[in-house]
C-alpha positions in Angstrom: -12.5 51.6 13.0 -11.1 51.2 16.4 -7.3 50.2 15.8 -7.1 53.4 13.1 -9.0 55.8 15.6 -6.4 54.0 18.5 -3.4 54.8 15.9 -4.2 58.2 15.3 -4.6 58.9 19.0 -0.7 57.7 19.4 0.7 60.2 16.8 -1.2 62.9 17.8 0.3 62.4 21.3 3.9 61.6 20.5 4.0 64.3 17.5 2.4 66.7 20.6 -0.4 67.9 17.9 -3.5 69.6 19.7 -1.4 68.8 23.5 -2.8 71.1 26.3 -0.5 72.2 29.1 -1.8 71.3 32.7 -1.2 72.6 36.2 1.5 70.5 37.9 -0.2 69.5 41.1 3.3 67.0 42.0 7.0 67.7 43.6 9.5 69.3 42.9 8.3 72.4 41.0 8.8 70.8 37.7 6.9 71.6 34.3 3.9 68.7 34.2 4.8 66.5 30.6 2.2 68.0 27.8 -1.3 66.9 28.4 -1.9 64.2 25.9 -5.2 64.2 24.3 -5.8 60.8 25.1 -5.0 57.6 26.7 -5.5 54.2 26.6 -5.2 51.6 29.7 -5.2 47.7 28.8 -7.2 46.7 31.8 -8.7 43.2 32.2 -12.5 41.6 32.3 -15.3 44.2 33.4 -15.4 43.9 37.5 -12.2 41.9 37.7 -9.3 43.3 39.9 -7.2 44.6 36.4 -10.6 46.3 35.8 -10.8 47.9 39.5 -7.5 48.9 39.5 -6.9 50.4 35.7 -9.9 52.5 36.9 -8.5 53.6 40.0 -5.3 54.5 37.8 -7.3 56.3 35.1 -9.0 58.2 38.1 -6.3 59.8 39.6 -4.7 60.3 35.9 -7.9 62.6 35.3 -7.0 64.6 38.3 -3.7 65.7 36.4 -4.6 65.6 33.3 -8.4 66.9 33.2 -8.9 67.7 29.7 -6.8 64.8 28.5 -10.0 62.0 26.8 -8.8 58.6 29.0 -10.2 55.1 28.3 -9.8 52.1 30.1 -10.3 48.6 27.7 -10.9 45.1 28.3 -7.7 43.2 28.2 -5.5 40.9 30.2 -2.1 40.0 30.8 -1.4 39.0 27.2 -3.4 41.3 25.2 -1.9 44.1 27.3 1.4 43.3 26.1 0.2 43.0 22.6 -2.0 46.3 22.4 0.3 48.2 24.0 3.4 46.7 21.7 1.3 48.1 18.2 0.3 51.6 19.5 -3.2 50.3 20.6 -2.6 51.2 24.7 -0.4 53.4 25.9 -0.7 51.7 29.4 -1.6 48.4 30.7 -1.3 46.2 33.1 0.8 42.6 33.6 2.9 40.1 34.9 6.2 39.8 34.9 6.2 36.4 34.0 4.1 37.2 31.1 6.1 39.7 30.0 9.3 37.8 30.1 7.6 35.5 27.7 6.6 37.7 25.6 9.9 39.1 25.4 11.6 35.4 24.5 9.3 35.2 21.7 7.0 33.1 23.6 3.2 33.2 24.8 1.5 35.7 23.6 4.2 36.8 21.3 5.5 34.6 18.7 9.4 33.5 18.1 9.0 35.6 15.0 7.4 38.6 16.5 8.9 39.0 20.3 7.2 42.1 22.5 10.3 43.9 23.6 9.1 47.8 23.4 7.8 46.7 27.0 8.9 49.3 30.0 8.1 48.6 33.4 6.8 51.6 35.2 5.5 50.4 38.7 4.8 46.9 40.8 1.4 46.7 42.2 0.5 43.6 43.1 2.1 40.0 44.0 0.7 36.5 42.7 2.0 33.2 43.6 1.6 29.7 42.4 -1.1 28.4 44.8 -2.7 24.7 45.3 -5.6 25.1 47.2 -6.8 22.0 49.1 -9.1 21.1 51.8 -7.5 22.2 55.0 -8.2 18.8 56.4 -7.4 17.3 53.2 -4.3 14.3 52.8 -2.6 16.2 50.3 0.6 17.9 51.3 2.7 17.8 48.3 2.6 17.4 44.3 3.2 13.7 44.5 -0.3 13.6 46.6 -2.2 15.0 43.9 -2.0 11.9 42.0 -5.3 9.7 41.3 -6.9 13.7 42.1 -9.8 15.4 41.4 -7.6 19.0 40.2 -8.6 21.8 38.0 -5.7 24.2 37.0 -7.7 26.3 34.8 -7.8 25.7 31.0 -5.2 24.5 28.4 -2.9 27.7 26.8 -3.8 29.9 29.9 -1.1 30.8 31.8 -2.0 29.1 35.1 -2.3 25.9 32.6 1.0 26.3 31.7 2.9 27.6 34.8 1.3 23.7 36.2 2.6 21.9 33.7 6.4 23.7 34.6 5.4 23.1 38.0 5.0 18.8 37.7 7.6 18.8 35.3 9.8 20.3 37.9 8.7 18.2 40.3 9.3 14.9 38.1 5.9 14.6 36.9 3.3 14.8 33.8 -0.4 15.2 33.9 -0.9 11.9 33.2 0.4 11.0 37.2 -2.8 12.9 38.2 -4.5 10.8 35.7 -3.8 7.3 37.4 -5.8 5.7 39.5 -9.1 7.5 38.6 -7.4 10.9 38.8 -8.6 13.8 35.9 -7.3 17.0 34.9 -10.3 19.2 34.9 -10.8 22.2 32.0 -12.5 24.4 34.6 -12.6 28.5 34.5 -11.8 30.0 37.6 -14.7 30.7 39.1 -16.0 26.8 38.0 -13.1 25.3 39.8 -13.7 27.3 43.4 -17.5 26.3 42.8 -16.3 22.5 42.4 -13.8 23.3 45.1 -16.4 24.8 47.8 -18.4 21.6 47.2 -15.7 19.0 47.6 -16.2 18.0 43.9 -12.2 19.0 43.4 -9.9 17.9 45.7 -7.6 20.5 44.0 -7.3 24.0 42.9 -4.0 24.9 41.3 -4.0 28.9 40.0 -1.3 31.9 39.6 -3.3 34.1 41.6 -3.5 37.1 43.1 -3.3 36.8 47.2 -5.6 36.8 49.3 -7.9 36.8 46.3 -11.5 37.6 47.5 -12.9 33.9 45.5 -10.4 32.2 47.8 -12.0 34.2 50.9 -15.6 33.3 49.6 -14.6 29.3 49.1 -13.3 29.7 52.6 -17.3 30.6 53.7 -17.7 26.5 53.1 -14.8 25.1 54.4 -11.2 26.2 55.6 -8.6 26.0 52.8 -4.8 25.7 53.0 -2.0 26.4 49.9 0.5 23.3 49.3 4.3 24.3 50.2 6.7 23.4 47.6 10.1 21.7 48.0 13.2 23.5 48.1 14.9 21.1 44.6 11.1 21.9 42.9 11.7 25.7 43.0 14.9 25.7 42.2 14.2 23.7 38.9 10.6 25.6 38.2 12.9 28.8 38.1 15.3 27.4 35.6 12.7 25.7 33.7 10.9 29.0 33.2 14.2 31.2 32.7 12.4 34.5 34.4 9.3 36.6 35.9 9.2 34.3 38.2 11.3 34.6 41.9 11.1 32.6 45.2 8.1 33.6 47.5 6.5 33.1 50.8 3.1 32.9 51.7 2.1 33.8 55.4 0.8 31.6 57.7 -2.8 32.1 58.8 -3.0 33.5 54.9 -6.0 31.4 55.0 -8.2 29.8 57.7 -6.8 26.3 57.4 -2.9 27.8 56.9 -1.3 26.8 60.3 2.6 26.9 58.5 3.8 29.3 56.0 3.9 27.8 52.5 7.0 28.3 50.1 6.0 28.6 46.3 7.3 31.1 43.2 5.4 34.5 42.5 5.4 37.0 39.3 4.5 40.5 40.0 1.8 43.0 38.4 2.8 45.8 37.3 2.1 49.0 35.1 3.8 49.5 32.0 4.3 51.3 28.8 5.9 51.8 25.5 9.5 52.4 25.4 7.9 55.3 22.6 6.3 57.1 25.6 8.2 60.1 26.4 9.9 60.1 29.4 8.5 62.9 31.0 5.0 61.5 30.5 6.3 58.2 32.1 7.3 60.2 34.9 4.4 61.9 35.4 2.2 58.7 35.4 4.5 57.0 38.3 4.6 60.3 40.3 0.7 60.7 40.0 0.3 57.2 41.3 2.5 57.6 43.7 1.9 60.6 45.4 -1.6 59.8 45.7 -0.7 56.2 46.6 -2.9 56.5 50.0 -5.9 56.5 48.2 -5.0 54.1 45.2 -3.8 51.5 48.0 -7.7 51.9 48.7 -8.9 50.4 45.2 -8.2 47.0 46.4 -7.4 45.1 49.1 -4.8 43.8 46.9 -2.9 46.6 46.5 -2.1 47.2 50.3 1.7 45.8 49.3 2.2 49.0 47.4 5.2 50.0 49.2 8.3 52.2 48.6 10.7 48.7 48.9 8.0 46.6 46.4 7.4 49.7 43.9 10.9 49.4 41.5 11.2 46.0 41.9 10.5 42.6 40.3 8.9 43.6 36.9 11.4 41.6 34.9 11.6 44.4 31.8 13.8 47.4 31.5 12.0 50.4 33.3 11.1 53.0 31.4 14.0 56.0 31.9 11.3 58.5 33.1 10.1 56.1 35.7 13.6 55.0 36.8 14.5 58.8 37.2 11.7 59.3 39.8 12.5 56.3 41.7 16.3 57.4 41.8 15.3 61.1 43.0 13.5 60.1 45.4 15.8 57.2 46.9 13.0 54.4 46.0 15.3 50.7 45.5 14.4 49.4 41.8 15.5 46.0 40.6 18.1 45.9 37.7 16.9 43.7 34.3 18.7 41.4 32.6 17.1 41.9 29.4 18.7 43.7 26.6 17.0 45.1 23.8 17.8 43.9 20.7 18.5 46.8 18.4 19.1 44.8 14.9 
């Protein structure tokens, strides 16, 4: 079975049974960690940007550890955290806001079963909470959405949920999108820019990744523009949600129909492990990225933010020690966490 074959893989690399040494082709004239004999990156949905990008990372992995056996596996935010928690992954990739969650016991842990072996290792990529309207459209705030054609993905996701935050932040249910003819619509994501490219929505609300390229194809049909939110609705949104979430700015001309900046709340991505991973593998996995961050930045259009100021910062979980030792050696900035393990 998968999850025994998964397990075994996990001792054999933390016990260092069957490890190969490899070439160290970093800084600093260091030993490279042991060459684990495999692992395992919690990516995201085949040909989705998780997907690209856990790729990518297992790409330039291979180049330092050639004879180590490295798979990449459907995932997402959630099951990341999850797989990764049991011994399943080693790595993955998530959001901070997730992760927070998870962490409080919350979606897609349990109050029973928090994931707190989580340890940041490097931010990648920045979403924000995004309403996508017509760029000629009347709606300028939350309180215009009401009476609404608006999709914000489907109930227990986490775009769902962030929305529901969002209105009751801002003073409002679903049901004041409801009135007047208004509805909610259950739509995927790639459903709700359909409906939006059509002018069947008059709304698109999403955690998203920026520019994402299905906001650049929507913006083939018509030019789109992303709702700015009021300072008091922030403010509450990030008390409401505790943390993973900070204050965030999206550039004007972002999109075609964006002539102001818009002011929303973000969560980054970011790579993470075990806090079982040794540290010196954790270090070798941030410095690998890093020193060939040229060509990862490549991947993706998305990851062009990867940046010595964004790297250490905003993942919400402790960083992993080996991680946090590069970043101090090399004078990269990393953003403290508030959460504390509990050891009882």
């Amino acid at each position: 079975m998968m999850v025994e074959a998964l397990n075994r893989r996990t001792f054999l690399k933390y016990t260092g049974v069957g490890a190969l040494a490899a070439a160290l082709p970093l800084s600093g004239g260091r030993a490279l960690a042991a060459a684990p004999d495999f692992l395992a990156i919690g990516a995201g949905p085949s040909g989705g940007v998780f997907n690209i990008v856990a790729t990518g990372i297992a790409d330039i992995l291979r180049g330092v550890y050639p004879d180590t056996i490295i798979d990449v596996q459907p995932g997402g935010s959630g099951p990341n955290l999850l797989r990764v928690q049991s011994g399943q992954a080693d790595l993955g990739l998530t959001s901070a806001s997730n992760a927070w969650d998870a962490w409080n016991g919350k979606d897609p842990a349990t109050p029973e079963a928090p994931v707190r072996k989580t340890r940041g290792l490097m931010s990648l990529m920045q979403s924000g909470i995004q309403i996508w309207v017509d760029a000629t459209s009347d709606i300028h705030s939350l309180a215009d959405l009401r009476g609404k054609q608006v999709s914000a993905g489907q109930p227990g996701q986490t775009s769902w949920n962030a929305f529901k935050t969002l209105l009751e932040a801002a003073g409002m249910s679903m049901a004041d999108i409801e009135a007047d003819g208004g509805a909610i619509r259950e739509l995927s994501w790639a459903e709700s820019h359909n409906a939006l490219r059509n002018g069947q929505l008059d709304a698109v609300m999403w955690l998203s990744l920026f520019p994402h390229p299905s906001v650049r194809e929507t913006e083939t049909a018509r030019p789109i523009r992303t709702l700015s939110l009021d300072a008091a609705t922030i403010d509450r949104f990030l008390e409401l949600t505790g943390g993973g979430y900070e204050k965030l700015t999206l550039p004007k001309g972002l999109y075609g129909g964006q002539a102001e900046e818009a002011h929303t709340v973000g969560t980054s991505t970011f790579l993470f492990a075990s806090e079982d991973m040794p540290d010196d593998l954790a270090r070798a996995v941030v410095e690998a990225i890093w020193a060939r961050r040229e060509d990862f930045k490549s991947i993706h259009a998305l990851l062009a933010g990867v940046s010595e100021e964004s790297v250490g910062r905003g993942m919400g979980v402790p960083i992993h020690p080996g991680a946090l030792a590069f970043y101090k050696e090399q004078g990269i900035p990393v953003s403290p966490s508030t959460l504390v393990q509990d050891k009882g």
